[in-house]
N, C-alpha and C positions, 0 to 999 in steps of 0.2 A: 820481366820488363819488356816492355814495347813502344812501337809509334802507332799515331792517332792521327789518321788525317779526318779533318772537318770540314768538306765544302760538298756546297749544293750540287756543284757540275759535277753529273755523275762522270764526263771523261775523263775529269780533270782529276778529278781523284784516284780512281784506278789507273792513271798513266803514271803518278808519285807513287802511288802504290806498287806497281811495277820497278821503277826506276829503285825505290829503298829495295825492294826482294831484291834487285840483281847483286846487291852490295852484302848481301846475310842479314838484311832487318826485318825483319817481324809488323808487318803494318795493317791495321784497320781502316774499315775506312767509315765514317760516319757522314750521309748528305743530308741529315738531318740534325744541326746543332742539340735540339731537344731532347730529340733520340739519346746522344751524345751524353747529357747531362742526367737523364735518368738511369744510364750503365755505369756513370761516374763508379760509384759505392763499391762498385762490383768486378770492376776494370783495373791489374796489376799495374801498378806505377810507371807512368812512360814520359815519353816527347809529348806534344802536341803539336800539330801545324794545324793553324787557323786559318781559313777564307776569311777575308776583312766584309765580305759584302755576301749577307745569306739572309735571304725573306725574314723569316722566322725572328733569327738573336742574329745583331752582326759578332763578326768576330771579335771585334775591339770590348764588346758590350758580354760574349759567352767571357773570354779572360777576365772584366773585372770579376764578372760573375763567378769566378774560378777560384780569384784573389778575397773575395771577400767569404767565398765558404771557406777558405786556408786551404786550399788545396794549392801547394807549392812545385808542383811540376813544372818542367820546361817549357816556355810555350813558343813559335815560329809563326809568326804572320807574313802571310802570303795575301798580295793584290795588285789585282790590275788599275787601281783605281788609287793607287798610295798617295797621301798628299805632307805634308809635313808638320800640321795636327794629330794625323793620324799617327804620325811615326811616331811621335812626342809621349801620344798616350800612351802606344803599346809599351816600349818602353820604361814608361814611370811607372808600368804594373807589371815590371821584369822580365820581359819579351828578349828570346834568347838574338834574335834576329827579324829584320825585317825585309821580305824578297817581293820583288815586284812580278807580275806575271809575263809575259810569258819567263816563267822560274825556269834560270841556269841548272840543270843537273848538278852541275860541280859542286855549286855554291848551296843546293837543299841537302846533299847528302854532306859538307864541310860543315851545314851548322845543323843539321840531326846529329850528326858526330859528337860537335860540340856540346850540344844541348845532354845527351848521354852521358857524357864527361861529367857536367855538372850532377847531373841526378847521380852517379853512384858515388861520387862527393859530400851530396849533401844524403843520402842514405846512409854512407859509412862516416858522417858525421851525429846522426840519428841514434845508430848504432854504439858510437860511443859515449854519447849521452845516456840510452838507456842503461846500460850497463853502468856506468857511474853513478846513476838513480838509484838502480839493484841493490849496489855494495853497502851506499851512505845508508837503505832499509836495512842495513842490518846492525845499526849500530844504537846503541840506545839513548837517554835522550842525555843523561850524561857523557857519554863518549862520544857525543855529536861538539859541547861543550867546549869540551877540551880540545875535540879538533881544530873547529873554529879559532881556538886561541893561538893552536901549536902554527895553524897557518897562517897564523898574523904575524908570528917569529919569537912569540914567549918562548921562554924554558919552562922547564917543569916548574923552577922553584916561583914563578912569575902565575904560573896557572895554580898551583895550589895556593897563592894567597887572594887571587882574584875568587877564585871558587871556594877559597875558606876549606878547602883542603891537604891535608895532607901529602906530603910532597911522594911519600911513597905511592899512595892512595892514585895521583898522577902519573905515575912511573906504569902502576897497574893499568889503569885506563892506554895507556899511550902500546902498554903490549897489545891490548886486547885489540884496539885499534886496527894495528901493525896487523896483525893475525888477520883479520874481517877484511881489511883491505887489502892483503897482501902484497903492502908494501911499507915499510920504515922512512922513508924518505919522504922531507916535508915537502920538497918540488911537486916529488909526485902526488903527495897528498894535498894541496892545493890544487892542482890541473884534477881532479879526482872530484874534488868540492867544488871546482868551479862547472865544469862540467855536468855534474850531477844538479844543481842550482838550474843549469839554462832548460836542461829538462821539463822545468816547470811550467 
């Protein structure tokens, strides 16, 4: 994981660049939005801080552009030129903050902080997604069923008559379950199924 600075001013960028290394961050620097957008695919998950005003793509316009491939990283606009349209947008397309230039030190490295907070948040929310995905593959399409049911609050003898089967036949299914998922508890196996659902 890393930061991404994106502005034309080559000083300006290597002076934030600077300024996050003195703190332990790892930062790029990109003066060319374009540039920027073609390393996308290729570039470990990070921060972003935007220039709001660059020839090429401005910054409000590379962030939709961001938002609309799904790419959900943090992103930071920065400008000299900030007006309160502007602020508006970045924001509706999840802008972790917005700093006017000349940018406080304190306040780029409090909201790169911040911004990293969220990303390993919504990574280790990612994360237990996929893994709830994993589990529910391994269940078949009748023990899928029965789950479904058990985490609506049936009992067995409630799910064997819905499924026209056997109450034992449930009891089977509800081990094999337990086993695959490893775990018995209907809480967990709801946050388990719910989880595994957002995945999609």
């Amino acid at each position: 994981m890393g930061e991404y600075l994106v502005d034309d001013d080559h000083a300006v960028a290597s002076a934030l660049k600077l300024l996050l290394e003195t703190v332990g961050m790892e930062a790029v620097t990109f003066t060319d939005p374009r540039v920027f957008l073609t390393r996308l695919p290729s570039l470990s998950q990070g921060c972003i801080v935007l220039d709001i005003r660059m020839p090429s793509i401005s910054g409000l316009r590379l962030q939709e552009r961001l938002t609309e491939s799904g790419c959900d990283w943090p992103v930071i606009i920065i400008s000299g030129h900030g007006d309160i349209e502007a602020c508006r947008r970045a924001f509706k397309h999840g802008a972790v903050d917005f700093l006017s230039k000349p940018v406080d030190e304190q306040d780029l490295i409090d909201a790169v902080q911040k911004a990293s907070a969220l990303l390993d948040k919504t990574l280790a929310e990612a994360a237990v997604r996929t893994e709830a995905a994993t589990l529910l593959e391994r269940l078949t399409a009748r023990e899928r069923e029965v789950l479904d049911l058990i985490t609506r609050g049936f009992i067995s003898r409630e799910i064997a008559d819905t499924l026209g089967l056997s109450t034992r036949t449930v009891e089977s299914h509800r081990s094999h379950i337990a086993e695959k998922m490893g775990t018995g508890s209907v809480v967990e196996l709801a946050r388990i199924l719910a989880d595994g659902e957002k995945s999609k």
